[in-house]
C-alpha positions as semicolon CSV with decimal commas, in nm:
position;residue;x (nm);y (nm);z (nm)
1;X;-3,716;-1,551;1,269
2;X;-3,366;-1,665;1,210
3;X;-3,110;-1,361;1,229
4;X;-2,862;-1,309;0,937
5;X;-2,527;-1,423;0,956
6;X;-2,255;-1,186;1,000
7;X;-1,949;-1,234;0,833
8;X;-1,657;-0,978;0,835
9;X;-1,541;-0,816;0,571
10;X;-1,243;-1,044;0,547
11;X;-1,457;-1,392;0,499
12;X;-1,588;-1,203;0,240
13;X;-1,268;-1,088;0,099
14;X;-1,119;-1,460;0,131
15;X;-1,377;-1,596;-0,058
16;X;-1,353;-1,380;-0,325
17;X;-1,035;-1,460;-0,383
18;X;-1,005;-1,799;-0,383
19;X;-1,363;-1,780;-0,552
20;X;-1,168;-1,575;-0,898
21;X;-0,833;-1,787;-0,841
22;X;-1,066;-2,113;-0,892
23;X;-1,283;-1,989;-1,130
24;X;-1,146;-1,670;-1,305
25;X;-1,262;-1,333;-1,303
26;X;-1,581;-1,379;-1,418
27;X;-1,691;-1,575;-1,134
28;X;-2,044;-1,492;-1,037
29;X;-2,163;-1,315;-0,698
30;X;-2,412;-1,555;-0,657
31;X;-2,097;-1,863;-0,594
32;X;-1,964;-1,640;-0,366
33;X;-2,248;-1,526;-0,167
34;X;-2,330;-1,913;-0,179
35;X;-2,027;-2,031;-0,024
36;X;-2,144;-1,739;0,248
37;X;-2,428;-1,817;0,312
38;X;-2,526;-1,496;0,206
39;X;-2,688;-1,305;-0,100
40;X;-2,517;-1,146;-0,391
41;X;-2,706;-0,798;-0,296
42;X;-2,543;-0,817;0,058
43;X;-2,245;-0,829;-0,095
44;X;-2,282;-0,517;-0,283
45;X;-2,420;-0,349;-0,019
46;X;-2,062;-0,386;0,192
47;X;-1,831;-0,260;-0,049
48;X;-2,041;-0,059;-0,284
49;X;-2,003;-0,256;-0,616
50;X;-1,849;-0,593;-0,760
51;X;-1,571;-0,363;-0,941
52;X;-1,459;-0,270;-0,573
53;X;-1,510;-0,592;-0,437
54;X;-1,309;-0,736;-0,700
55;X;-1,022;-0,479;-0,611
56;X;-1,031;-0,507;-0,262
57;X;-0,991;-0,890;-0,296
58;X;-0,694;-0,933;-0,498
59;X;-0,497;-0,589;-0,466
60;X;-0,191;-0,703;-0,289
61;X;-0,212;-0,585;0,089
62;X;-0,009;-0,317;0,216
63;X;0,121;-0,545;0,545
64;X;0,287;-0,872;0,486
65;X;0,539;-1,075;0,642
66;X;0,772;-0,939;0,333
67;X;0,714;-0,571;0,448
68;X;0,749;-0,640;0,823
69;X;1,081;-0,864;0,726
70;X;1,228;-0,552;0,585
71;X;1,106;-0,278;0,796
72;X;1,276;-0,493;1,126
73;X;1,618;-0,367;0,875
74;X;1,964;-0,579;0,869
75;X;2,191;-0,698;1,102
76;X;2,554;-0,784;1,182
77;X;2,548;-1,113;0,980
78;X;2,746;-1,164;0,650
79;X;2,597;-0,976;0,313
80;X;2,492;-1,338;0,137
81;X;2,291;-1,450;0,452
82;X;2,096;-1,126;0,483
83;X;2,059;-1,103;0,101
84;X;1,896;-1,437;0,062
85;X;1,662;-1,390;0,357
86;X;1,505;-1,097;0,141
87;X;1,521;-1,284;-0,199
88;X;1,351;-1,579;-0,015
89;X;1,050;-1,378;0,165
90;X;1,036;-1,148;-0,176
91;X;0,971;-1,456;-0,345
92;X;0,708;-1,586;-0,145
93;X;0,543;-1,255;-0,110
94;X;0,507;-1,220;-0,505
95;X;0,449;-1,543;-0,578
96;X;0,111;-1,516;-0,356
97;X;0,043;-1,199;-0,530
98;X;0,128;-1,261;-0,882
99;X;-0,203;-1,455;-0,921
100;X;-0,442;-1,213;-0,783
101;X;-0,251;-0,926;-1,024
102;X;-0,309;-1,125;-1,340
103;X;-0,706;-1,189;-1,201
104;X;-0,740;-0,811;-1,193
105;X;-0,541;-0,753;-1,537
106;X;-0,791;-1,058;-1,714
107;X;-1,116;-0,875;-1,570
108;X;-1,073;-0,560;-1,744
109;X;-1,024;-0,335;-1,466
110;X;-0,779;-0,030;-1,526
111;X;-0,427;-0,015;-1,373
112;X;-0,498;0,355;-1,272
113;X;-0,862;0,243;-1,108
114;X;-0,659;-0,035;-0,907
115;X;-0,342;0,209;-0,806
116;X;-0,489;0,517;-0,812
117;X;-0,206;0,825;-0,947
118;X;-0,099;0,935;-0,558
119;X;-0,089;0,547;-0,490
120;X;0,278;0,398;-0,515
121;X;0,278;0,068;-0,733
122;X;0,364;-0,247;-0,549
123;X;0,689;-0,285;-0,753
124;X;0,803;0,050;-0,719
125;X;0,713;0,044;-0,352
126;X;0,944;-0,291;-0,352
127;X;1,243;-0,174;-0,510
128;X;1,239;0,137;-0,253
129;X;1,236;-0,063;0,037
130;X;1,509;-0,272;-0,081
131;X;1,706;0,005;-0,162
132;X;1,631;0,133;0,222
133;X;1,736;-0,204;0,339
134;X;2,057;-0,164;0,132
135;X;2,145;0,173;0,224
136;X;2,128;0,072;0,605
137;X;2,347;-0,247;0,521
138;X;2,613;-0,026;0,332
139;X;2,591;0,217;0,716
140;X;2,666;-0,102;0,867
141;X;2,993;-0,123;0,656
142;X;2,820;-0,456;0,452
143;X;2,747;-0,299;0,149
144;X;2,910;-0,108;-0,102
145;X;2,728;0,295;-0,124
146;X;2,702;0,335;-0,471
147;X;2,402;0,214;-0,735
148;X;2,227;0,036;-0,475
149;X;1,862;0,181;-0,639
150;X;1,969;-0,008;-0,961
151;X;2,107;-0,316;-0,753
152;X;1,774;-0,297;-0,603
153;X;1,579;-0,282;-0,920
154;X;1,786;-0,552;-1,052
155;X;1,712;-0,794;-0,757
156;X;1,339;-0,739;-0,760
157;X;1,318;-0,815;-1,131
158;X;1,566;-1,111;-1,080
159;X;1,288;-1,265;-0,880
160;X;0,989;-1,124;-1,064
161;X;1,079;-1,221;-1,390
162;X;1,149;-1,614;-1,281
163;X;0,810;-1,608;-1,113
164;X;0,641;-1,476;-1,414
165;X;0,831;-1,720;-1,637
166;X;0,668;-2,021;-1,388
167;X;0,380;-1,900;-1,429
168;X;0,309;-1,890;-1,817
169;X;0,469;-2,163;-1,835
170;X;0,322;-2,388;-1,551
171;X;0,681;-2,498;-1,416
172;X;0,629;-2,570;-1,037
173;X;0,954;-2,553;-0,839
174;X;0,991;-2,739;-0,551
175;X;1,133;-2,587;-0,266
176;X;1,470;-2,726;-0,305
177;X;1,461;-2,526;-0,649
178;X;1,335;-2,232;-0,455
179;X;1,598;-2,267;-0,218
180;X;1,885;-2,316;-0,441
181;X;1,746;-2,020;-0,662
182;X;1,798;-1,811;-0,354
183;X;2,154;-1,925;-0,284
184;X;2,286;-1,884;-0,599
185;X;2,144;-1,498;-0,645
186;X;2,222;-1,393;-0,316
187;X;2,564;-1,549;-0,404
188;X;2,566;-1,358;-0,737
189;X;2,478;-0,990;-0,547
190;X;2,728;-1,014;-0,296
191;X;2,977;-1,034;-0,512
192;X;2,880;-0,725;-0,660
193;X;2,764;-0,550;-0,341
194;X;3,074;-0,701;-0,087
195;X;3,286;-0,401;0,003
196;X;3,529;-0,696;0,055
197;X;3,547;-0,743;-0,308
198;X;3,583;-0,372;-0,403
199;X;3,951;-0,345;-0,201
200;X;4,299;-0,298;-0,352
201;X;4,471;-0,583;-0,409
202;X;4,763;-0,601;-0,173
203;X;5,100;-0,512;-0,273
């Protein structure tokens, strides 16, 4: 007699999610488990339920290369270079992301159920550790000391919102674009955040 496969948890995971991106929410157990090699009761018997499968799949994960980026903190080169390193990898973290959130917002499944109440949301979670990374480049003499939460909360809906905006309204930009994007708001934040810029003119 043949033995069962055995897949890990994060096949399973994988397939999940690119199972819902491709075919919504909705998408039955029995695709998944087929693209497996597997059965749909297998499934539920690793992770307790298709609600928690569901959430396990497309909650965004607490390591990525966004998080590691920032917790390596800034160095000694100029504000707009260091700026648009973190609006570039922000970017590319959400933008892999955003998908999965609006999956879990279109099956039904409760905010609280995903983030639980002594669980920090990802976007509150974002704008702190930019705020971190801020406060080490204004120790570094970088960065100006003062509002750097609300600079912070400013740059993470900067890239959000444009994201979001892509999204609904199926605009692909190309890398170029992506680039450029990145340039021109790192360009726009350093001018607010340059201690250079916040000196006395000289007499």
């Amino acid at each position: 007699m043949a033995r069962p496969r055995q897949i890990t948890d994060e096949q399973i995971l994988q397939t999940m999610r690119s199972s819902v991106l491709q075919h919504g929410p909705a998408v039955s157990l029995d695709v998944v488990a087929e693209q497996l090699q597997v059965t749909s009761p297998a499934l539920i018997k690793r992770f307790g339920t298709r609600r928690a499968l569901m959430i396990a799949a497309l909650k965004p994960p607490e390591d990525t290369a966004w998080s590691r980026h920032l917790s390596k903190g800034p160095d000694d080169r100029p504000l707009v270079e260091q700026l648009e390193d973190v609006i570039t990898s922000f970017s590319e973290s959400f933008s892999e992301a955003m998908p999965c959130m609006f999956a879990l917002r279109e099956s039904g499944i409760p905010f609280s159920e995903v983030f639980p109440r002594n669980e920090i949301p990802p976007q509150v979670k974002s704008v702190q550790a930019v705020t971190r990374f801020l406060e080490q480049l204004a120790e570094r003499g970088l960065c100006v000391d003062e509002a750097l939460e609300t600079a912070a909360s400013a740059l993470i809906g900067a890239i959000m919102n444009r994201a979001i905006s892509a999204h609904f309204s199926q605009t692909v930009w190309s890398t170029r674009d992506q680039r450029e994007y990145a340039q021109q708001l790192s360009k726009l934040f350093t001018r607010a955040l340059s201690p250079d810029n916040r000196k006395p003119p000289p007499k």
